[in-house]
N, C-alpha and C positions, 0 to 999 in steps of 0.2 A: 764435279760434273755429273748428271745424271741425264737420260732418255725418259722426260716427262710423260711420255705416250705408256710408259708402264705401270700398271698398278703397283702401288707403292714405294716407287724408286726415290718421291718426295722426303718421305721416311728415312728411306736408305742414307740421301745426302743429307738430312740433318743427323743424322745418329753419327756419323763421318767427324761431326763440326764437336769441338771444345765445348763452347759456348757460344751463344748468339743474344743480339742486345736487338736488333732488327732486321726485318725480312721485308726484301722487295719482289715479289712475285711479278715479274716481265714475259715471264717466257709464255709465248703464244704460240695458236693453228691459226692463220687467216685464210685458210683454204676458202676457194671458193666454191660450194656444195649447191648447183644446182638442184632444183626440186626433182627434176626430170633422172636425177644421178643417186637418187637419196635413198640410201642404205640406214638401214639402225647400226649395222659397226662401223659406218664412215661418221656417223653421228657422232656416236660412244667413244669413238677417237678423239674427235675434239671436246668433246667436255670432259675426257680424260687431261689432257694438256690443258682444257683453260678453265678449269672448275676442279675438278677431282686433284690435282697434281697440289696448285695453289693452296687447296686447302688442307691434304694431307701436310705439306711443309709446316703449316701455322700453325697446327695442332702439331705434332712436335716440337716446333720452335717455343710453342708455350711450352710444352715439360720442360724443357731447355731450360725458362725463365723468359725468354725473350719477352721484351715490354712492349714492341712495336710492329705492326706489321703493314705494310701497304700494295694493295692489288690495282695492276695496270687495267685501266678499264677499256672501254673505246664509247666511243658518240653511237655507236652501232649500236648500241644495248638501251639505244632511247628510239633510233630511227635507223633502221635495217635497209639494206636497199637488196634489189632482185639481185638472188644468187648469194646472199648472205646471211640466209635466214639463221641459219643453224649457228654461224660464229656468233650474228646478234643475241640468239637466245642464250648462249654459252656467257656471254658477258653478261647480261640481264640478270644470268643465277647467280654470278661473281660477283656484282651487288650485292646482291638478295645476301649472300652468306657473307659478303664485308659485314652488314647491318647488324646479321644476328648472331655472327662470334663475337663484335664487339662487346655485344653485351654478355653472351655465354661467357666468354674468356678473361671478361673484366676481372682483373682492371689493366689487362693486357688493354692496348689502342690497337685500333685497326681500321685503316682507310683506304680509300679509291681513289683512283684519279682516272678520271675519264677521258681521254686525249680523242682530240681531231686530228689532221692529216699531221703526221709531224717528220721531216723528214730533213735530208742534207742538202746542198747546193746542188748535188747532181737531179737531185729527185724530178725537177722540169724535165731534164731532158729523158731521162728516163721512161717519164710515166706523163708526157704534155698532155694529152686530153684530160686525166684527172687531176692534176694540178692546176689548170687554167678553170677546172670548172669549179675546183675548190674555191679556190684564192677569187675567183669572182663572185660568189656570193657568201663567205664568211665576212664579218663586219671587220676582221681586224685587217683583212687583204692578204696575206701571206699564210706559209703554211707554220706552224712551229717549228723548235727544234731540239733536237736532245739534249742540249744544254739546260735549255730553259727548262725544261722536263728534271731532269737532277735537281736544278734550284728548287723549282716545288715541292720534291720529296726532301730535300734538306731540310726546306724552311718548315714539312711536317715532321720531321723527327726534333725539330728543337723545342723549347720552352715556349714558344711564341703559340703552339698548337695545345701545347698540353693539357688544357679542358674537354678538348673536344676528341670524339672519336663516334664513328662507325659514320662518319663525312664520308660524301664521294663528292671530289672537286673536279667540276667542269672544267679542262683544257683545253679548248677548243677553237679561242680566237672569236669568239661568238655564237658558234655555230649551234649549239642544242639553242639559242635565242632565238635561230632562225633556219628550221631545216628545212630541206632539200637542196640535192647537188647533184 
């Protein structure tokens, strides 16, 4: 367990670990950063946690050996909406360096998955106005779920995937097909 908002702590929890065969980089800021709120250390925060943190791990993880590694994306890092600028750009860079460690670190793999809404049974009532505006204009109607989110990352750590690498796979139910919500 580590506090990703720290420099280095990525480090830290892989020097902790035996060995590692692959790394799923999930842990996120979704803060919501108004423009009107916008600081450079509320910024540096979250690209510490969703850029800096991720990638420290990976790089370690390759000294390790590690063969595989996969970064949680979001649909935000293609189409941002008000108030999410700075998470959208924070993912945007998490591409950008999926692409070009895969090839630095080769013949380590290294991919994205870019997720839309994906959430539990409670998630309507919790959050109805963005879920009803979700699930109405994504083409598959509903939100994902964490289930099907593991399947994906399964079916990338198997043999099935193993040509390809520095991919970032669209999650989304259709949605980067067809944005705004």
């Amino acid at each position: 367990r580590a506090d990703l908002s720290k420099t280095s702590s990525g480090t830290k929890l892989v020097e902790q670990i035996d060995s590692i065969d692959c790394v799923i980089n999930n842990a996120a800021d979704q803060s919501i950063l108004k423009l009107e709120d916008f600081t450079s250390q509320k910024a540096q925060a979250l690209f510490q946690i969703n850029l800096l943190s991720p990638m420290e791990i990976i790089l370690a993880a390759h000294a390790k050996g590690a063969r595989l590694a996969i970064n949680i994306s979001s649909i935000e890092a293609l189409h941002s909406k008000a108030g999410h600028e700075m998470y959208g750009a924070t993912k945007s860079a998490l591409e950008s360096i999926t692409r070009s460690l895969a090839v630095s670190l080769a013949p380590m793999r290294i991919h994205g998955i870019r997720l839309g809404l994906i959430g539990d049974a409670q998630l309507e009532s919790r959050w109805p106005e963005g879920f009803h505006s979700w699930t109405s204009t994504v083409p598959a109607r509903r939100i994902g779920t964490p289930e099907e989110v593991a399947q994906l990352a399964l079916a990338i750590t198997g043999n099935t995937f193993s040509f390809a690498t520095g991919s970032i796979f669209d999650f989304d139910g259709g949605k980067s097909s067809h944005p705004g919500w």
